[in-house]
DOMIKE-648256 format. One line per field, with one value per residue (C-alpha): residue number from 1; residue in one letter; x, y, z. Coordinates in nm, 3 decimals. Layout:
BEGIN
seq <- c(NUM ...)
type <- c(a ...)
x <- c(X ...)
y <- c(Y ...)
z <- c(Z ...)
//
This chain:
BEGIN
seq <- c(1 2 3 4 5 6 7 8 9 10 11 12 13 14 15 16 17 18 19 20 21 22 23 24 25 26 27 28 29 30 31 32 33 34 35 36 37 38 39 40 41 42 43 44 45 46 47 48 49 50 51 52 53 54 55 56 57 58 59 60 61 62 63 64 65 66 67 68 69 70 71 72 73 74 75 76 77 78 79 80 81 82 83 84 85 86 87 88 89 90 91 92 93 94 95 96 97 98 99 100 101 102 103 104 105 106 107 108 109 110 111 112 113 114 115 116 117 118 119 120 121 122 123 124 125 126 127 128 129 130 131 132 133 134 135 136 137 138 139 140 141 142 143 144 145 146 147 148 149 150 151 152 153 154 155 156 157 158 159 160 161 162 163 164 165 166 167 168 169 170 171 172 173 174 175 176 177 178 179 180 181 182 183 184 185 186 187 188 189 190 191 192 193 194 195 196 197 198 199 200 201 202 203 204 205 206 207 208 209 210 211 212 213 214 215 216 217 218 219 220 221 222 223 224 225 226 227 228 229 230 231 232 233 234 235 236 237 238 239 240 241 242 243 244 245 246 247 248 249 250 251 252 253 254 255 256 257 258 259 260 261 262 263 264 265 266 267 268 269 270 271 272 273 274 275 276 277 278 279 280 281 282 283 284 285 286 287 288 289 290 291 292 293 294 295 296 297 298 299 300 301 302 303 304 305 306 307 308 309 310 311 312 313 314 315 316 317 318 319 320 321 322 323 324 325 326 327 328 329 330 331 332 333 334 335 336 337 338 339 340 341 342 343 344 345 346 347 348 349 350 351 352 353 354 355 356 357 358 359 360 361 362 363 364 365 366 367 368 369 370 371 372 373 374 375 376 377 378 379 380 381 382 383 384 385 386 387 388 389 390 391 392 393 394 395 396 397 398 399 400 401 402 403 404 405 406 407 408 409 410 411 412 413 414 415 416 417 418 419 420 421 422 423 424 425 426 427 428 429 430 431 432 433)
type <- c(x x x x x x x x x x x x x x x x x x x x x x x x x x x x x x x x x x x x x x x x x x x x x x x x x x x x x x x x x x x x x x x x x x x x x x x x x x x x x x x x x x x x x x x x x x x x x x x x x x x x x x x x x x x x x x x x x x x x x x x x x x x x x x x x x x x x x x x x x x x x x x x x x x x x x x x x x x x x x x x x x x x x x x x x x x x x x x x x x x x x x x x x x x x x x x x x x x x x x x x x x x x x x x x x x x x x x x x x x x x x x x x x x x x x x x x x x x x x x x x x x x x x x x x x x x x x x x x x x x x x x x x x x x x x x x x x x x x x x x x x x x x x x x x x x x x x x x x x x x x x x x x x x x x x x x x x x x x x x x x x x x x x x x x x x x x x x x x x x x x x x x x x x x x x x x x x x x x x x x x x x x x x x x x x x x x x x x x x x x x x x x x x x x x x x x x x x x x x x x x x x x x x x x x x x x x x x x x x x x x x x x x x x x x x x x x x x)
x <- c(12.016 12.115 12.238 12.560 12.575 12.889 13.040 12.863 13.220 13.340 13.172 13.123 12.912 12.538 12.448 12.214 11.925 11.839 11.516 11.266 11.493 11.454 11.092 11.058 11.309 11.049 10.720 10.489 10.524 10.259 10.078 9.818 9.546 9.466 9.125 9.115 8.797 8.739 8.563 8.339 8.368 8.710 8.870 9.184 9.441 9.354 9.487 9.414 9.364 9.020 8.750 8.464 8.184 8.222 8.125 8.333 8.282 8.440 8.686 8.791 8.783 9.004 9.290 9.300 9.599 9.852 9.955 10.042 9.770 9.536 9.303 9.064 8.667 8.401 8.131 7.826 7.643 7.783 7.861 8.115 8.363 8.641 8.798 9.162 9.116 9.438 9.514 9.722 9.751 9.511 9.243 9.119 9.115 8.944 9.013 8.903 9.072 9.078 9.286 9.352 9.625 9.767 9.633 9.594 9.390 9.468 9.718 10.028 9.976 10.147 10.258 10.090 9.914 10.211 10.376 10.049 9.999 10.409 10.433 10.047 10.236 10.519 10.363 10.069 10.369 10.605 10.283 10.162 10.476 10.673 10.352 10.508 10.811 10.700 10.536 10.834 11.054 11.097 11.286 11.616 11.665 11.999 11.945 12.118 12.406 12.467 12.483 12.130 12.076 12.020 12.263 12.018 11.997 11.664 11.518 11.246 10.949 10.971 11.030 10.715 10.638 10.633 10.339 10.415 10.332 10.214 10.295 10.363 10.715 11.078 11.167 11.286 11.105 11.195 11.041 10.939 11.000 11.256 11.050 11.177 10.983 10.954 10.787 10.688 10.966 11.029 11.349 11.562 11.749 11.740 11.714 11.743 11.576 11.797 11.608 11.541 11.803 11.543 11.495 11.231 11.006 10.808 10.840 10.755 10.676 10.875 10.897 10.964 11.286 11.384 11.408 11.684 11.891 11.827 11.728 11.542 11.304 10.999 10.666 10.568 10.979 10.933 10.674 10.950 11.236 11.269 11.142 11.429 11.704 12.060 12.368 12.659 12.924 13.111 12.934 12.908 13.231 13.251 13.190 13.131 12.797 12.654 12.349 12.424 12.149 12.305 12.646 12.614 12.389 12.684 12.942 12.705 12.840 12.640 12.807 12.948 13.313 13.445 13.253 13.423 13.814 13.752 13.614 13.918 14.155 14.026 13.980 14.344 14.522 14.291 14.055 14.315 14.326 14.247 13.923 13.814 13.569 13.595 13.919 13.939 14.181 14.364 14.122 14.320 14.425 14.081 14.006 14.316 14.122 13.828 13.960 14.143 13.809 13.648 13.944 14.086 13.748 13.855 14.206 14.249 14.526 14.435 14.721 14.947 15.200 14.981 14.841 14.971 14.709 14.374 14.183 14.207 14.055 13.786 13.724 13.696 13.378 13.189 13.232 13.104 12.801 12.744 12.783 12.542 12.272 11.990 12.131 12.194 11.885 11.632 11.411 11.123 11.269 11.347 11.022 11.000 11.335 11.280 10.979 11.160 11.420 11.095 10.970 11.025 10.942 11.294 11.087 10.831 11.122 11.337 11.015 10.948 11.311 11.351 10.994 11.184 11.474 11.219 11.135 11.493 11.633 11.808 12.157 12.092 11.977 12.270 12.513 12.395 12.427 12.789 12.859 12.672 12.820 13.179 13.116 12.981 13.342 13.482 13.303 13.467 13.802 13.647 13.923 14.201 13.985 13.749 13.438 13.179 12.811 12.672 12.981 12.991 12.599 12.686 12.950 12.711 12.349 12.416 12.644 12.394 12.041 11.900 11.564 11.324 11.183 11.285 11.218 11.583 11.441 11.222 11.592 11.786 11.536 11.607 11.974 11.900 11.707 11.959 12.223 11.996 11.920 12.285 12.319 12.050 12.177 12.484 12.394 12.146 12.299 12.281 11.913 11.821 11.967)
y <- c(11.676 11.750 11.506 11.577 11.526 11.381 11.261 10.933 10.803 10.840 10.622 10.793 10.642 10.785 11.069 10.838 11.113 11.067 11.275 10.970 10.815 11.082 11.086 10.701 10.781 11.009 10.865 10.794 10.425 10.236 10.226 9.921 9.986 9.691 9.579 9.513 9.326 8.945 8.957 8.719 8.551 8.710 8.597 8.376 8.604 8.882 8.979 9.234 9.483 9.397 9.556 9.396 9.581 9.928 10.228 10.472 10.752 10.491 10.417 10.785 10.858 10.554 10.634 10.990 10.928 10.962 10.958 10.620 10.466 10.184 9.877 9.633 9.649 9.512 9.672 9.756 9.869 9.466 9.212 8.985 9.252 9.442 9.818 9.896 10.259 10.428 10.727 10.990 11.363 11.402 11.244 10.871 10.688 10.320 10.094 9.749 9.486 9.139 8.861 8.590 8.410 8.725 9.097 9.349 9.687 9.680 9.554 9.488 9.163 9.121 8.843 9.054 9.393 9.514 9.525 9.640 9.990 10.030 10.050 10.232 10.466 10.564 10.542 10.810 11.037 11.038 11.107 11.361 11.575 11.508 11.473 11.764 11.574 11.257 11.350 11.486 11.244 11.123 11.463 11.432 11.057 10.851 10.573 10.612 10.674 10.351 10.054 9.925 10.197 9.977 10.046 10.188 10.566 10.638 10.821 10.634 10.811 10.744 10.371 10.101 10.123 9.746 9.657 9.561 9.231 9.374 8.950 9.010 8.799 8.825 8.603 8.663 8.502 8.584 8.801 8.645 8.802 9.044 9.240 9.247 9.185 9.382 9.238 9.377 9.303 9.352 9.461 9.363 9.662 10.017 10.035 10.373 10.371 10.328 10.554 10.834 10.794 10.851 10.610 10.296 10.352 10.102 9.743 9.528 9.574 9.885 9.894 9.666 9.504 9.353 8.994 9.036 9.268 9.357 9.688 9.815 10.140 10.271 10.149 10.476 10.543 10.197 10.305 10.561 10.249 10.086 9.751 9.628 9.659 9.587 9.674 9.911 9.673 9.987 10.078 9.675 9.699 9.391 9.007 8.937 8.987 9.106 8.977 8.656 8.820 9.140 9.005 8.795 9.042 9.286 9.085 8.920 8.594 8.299 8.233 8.443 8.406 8.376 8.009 7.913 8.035 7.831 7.553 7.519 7.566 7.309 7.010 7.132 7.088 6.953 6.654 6.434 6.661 6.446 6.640 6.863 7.138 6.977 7.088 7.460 7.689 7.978 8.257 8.526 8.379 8.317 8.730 8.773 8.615 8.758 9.109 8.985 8.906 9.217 9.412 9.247 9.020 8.787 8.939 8.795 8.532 8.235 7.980 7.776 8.024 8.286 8.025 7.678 7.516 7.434 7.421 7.812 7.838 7.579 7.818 8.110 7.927 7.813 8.186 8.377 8.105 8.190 8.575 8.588 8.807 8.583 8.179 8.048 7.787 8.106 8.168 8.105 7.807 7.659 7.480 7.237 7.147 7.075 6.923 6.668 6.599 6.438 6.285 5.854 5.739 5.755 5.874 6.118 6.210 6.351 6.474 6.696 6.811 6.834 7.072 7.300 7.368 7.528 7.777 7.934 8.229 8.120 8.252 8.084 7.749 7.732 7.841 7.517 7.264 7.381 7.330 6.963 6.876 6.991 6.807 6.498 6.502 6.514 6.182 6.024 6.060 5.935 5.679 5.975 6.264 6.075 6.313 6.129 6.292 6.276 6.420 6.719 6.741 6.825 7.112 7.231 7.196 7.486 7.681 7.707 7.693 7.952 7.872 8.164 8.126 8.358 8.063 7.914 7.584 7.551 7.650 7.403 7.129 7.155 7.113 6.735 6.827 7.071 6.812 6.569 6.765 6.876 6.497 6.396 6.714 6.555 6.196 6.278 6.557 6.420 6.333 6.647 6.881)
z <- c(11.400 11.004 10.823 10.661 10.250 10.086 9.747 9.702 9.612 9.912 10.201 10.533 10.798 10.793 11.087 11.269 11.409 11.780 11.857 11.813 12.055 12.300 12.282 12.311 12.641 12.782 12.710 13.004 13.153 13.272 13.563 13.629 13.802 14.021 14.132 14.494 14.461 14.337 14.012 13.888 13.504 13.467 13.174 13.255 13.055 13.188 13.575 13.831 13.593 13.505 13.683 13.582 13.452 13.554 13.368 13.197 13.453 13.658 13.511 13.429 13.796 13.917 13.626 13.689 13.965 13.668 13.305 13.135 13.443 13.245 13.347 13.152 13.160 13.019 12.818 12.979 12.605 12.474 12.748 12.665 12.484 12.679 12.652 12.729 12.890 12.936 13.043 12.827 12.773 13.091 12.931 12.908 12.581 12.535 12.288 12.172 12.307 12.161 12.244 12.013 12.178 12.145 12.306 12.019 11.965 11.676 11.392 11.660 11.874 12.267 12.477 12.728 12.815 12.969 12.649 12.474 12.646 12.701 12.264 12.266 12.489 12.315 11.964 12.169 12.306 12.001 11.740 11.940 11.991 11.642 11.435 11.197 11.213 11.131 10.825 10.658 10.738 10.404 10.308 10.222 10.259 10.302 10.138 9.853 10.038 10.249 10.012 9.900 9.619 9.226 9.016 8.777 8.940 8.868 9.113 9.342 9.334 8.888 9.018 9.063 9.459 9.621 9.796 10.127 10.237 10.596 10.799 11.131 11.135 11.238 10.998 10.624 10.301 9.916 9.653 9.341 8.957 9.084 9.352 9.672 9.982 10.291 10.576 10.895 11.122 11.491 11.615 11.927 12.057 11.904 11.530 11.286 10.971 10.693 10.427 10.675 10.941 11.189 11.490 11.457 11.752 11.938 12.134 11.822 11.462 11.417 11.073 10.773 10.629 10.283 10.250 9.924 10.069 10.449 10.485 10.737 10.702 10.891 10.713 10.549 10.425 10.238 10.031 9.881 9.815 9.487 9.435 9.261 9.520 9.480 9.704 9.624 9.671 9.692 10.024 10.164 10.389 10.535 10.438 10.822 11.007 10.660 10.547 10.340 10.039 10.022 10.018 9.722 9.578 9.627 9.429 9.202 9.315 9.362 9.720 10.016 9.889 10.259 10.213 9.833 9.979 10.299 10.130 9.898 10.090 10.336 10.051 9.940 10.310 10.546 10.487 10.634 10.961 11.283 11.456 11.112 11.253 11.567 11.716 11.789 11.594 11.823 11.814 11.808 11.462 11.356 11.447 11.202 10.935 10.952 10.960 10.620 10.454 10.612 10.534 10.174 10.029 9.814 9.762 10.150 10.187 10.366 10.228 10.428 10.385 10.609 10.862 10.817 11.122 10.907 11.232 11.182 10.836 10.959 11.227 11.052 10.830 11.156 11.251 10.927 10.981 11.363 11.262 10.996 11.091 10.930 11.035 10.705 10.761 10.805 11.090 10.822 10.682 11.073 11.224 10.879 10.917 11.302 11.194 10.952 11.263 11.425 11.167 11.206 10.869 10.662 10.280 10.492 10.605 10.314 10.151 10.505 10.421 10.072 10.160 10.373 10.150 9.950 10.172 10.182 10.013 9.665 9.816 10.102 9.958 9.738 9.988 10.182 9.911 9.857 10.226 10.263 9.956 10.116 10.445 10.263 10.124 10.482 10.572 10.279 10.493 10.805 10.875 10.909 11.022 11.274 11.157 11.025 10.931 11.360 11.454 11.193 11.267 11.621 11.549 11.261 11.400 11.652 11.399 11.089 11.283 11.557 11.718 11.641 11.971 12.297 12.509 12.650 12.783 12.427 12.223 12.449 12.391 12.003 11.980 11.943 11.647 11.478 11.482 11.317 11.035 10.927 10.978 10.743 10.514 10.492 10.431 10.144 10.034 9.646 9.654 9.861 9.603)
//
C-alpha cells in the first residue's frame, strides 16, 4: 500500500500500511508436542513439552506432523542445558533455551513458552517472506509528517543518531542533556510504526518508543530519527489522550494547559463547593469540555457563563488524568511510590517519596506539584467543602496512578496504597517539592 504525500501544512492522517499485519495474521501457530511418558528430573517450569533426553533425529521425527509443532529437550552433547526445536518451513530449527524467571532464546523474555515460539513464529514467517521488504522500509518515511519532526529541518541522516538504550520495559524514563530516549517497549494491541508506517510485529518488544515525546518506531527505523525531538504543535490535534511530554513539548509550556484553566477556574468558583472532586459532574457536559480543549486549546471557554456546575470542570481534570496515555505518576516512577505507601517510619518515609519524584519525567513532575499544591488548597476549605487530604487521596489515587502489573487481584490489592500516597502528596506537598 503507497503512502500518499501531502503539503506538510496541511495535516492529513498518515496511510497506515497493512501487509506486516497480514503476515503476522497468517503465520503458523503452535502446536505442542506432548510427552506421553513421565520424565524423570524435569525441570518444574517446564510442562509436557519436555521430552527428556532424546536425540535430534527424534525429535525431527515426532515434530514432523505439522508446521509451527515444537517441544523442549535436553542436550545429550551437555546435560543439564535444553533446546527449543520447532518446526518451520518443513524443517526443524533448535535453539537455546534459558530460563531466568523468564524463557528467552534470545534477547526477548516470556511468561511462558507458549508465548515464546507464538512471537519466534511470526518474527520466522514475516522475515522470511518480506525480507526484501523489511530492509527498505526506511524509504520514504512519514515521520516528518505526523507531529514529532524538530523544528530545525535538518534532515536525519546529517543529525547525531541516539543510541538506543535496548531495557526491556513498558515503562517511560527521561533523556538527559537534550537526547531523547527510546526504550524497547512492548505494545498491547496492534501498533504501526510511526517513521515507516509499517506495522510493529510480534507479542512483546515490538519496537522502541521515546520517553520525551512518545513515538513509537520499529528498532532499526529509530536509528534514522533525530535525537533531539520536538512536536509540531501544528500536527498535535488534541490535548486529550496525548502524551503529557509531547503536549507540553508542543506548546512549550511548562504544564498541560487543560490542568492551569481547570485549576483556575476551580480556586476562582469552587473551593467552597460541598463534595469538590467527589461529586460527579453530568457527563455528557464533561464530553462537551473536552471536545472544547481538543477542539479550541487554550482558546476553550470553561467560565461560569459556559457551564455554571464546577463539578463539571472538576470532572473534566480527573478525566484528562485517567486519559493520559502514560498515568501522570509513570509506570517507572510507580513501585517507589507504592513502596513509600508501606513504608511505617514517618522521615523514611518522605525520603522513600521525595526518591521517587525523582524518577519522573520533568513535565510530569511539575505537572504534579501544581496539582498537590492545588488540592493542598482544597483542604484549607475543609469546613465548607468536606474534602480533606484521605478523601481527595481516594478520588485521586486511582485517577493519577495505574499499576504496571497485568495481574487484577495484584492491581486491586494496591488501591489502598495509591490513595495513601496522593494523601501523603498532599499533606507534604511544601517539603516534598
Amino acid at each position: 500500500m503507497a503512502l500518499t504525500l501531502f503539503d506538510t501544512d496541511e495535516y492529513r492522517p498518515p496511510v497506515w500500511k497493512s501487509y506486516l499485519y497480514q503476515l503476522q495474521q497468517e503465520a503458523p501457530h503452535p502446536r505442542r508436542i506432548t510427552c506421553t511418558n513421565e520424565v524423570e528430573n524435569r525441570p518444574k517450569y517446564y510442562g509436557r513439552e519436555f521430552h527428556g533426553m532424546i536425540s535430534r533425529e527424534e525429535a525431527d521425527q515426532l515434530l514432523s506432523v505439522a508446521e509451527g509443532s515444537y517441544l523442549i529437550r535436553e542436550s545429550q552433547r551437555q546435560p543439564g542445558t535444553y533446546t527449543l526445536a520447532l518446526r518451520f518451513g518443513s524443517q526443524t530449527r533448535n535453539f537455546r533455551l534459558y530460563y531466568d524467571g523468564k524463557h528467552f532464546v534470545g534477547e526477548k523474555r516470556f511468561e511462558s513458552i507458549h508465548d515464546l515460539v507464538t512471537d519466534g513464529l511470526i518474527t520466522l514467517y514475516i522475515e522470511t517472506k518480506a525480507a526484501e521488504y523489511i530492509a527498505k522500509m526506511t524509504i520514504n518515511p512519514i515521520y516528518e509528517h505526523i507531529g514529532y519532526t524538530t523544528l530545525n529541518r535538518e534532515p536525519a541522516y546529517q543529525k547525531h543518531m541516539p543510541v538506543l538504550k535496548e531495557t526491556h520495559d513498558e515503562r517511560d524514563s527521561t533523556g538527559q542533556d537534550g537526547v531523547s530516549e527510546k526504550r524497547v517497549h512492548t505494545f498491547r494491541g496492534p501498533h504501526w510504526c510511526e517513521y515507516c508506517a509499517n506495522f510493529m510485529w510480534g507479542l512483546i518488544a515490538q519496537g522502541v518508543k521515546c520517553a520525551d515525546c512518545g513515538l513509537n518506531v520499529h528498532k532499526q527505523c529509530s536509528k534514522m530519527v533525530p535525537n533531539d525531538c520536538k512536536p509540531d504543535l501544528k500536527h498535535v490535534k488534541k490535548v486529550y489522550s496525548c502524551d503529557l511530554t509531547t503536549l507540553v513539548k508542543a506548546h512549550i509550556t511548562k504544564r498541560p494547559m487543560v490542568v492551569d484553566m481547570c485549576i483556575r477556574e476551580i480556586e476562582s468558583r469552587g473551593l467552597n463547593s460541598e463534595g469538590l472532586y467527589r461529586v460527579s459532574g453530568f457527563s455528557d457536559l464533561i464530553e462537551d469540555v473536552k471536545m472544547a480543549f481538543d477542539r479550541d486549546g487554550e482558546k476553550a471557554d470553561i467560565s461560569v457563563n459556559m457551564y455554571e456546575d464546577i463539578n463539571i470542570i472538576t470532572g473534566a481534570l480527573k478525566l484528562y488524568f485517567r486519559d493520559l496515555p502514560i498515568p501522570l505518576i509513570t509506570y517507572d516512577a510507580y513501585p517507589k511510590f507504592i513502596e513509600s505507601a508501606k513504608i511505617m517510619d514517618p522521615d523514611e518515609q518522605l525520603e522513600t517519596l521525595h526518591e521517587a519524584l525523582k524518577l519522573l519525567p520533568p513535565a510530569h513532575c511539575e505537572t504534579l506539584r501544581y496539582l498537590m499544591a492545588h488540592l493542598k488548597r482544597v483542604t484549607l476549605h475543609e469546613k465548607e467543602n468536606l474534602m480533606n487530604a484521605e478523601n481527595l487521596g481516594i478520588v485521586f489515587g486511582p485517577t493519577l496512578m495505574r499499576s504496571p502489573e497485568l495481574d487484577a487481584m495484584a492491581a486491586l490489592n494496591d488501591i489502598r496504597y495509591q490513595r495513601l500516597v496522593v494523601e501523603l502528596l498532599i499533606k507534604n506537598e511544601d517539603i516534598l517539592f
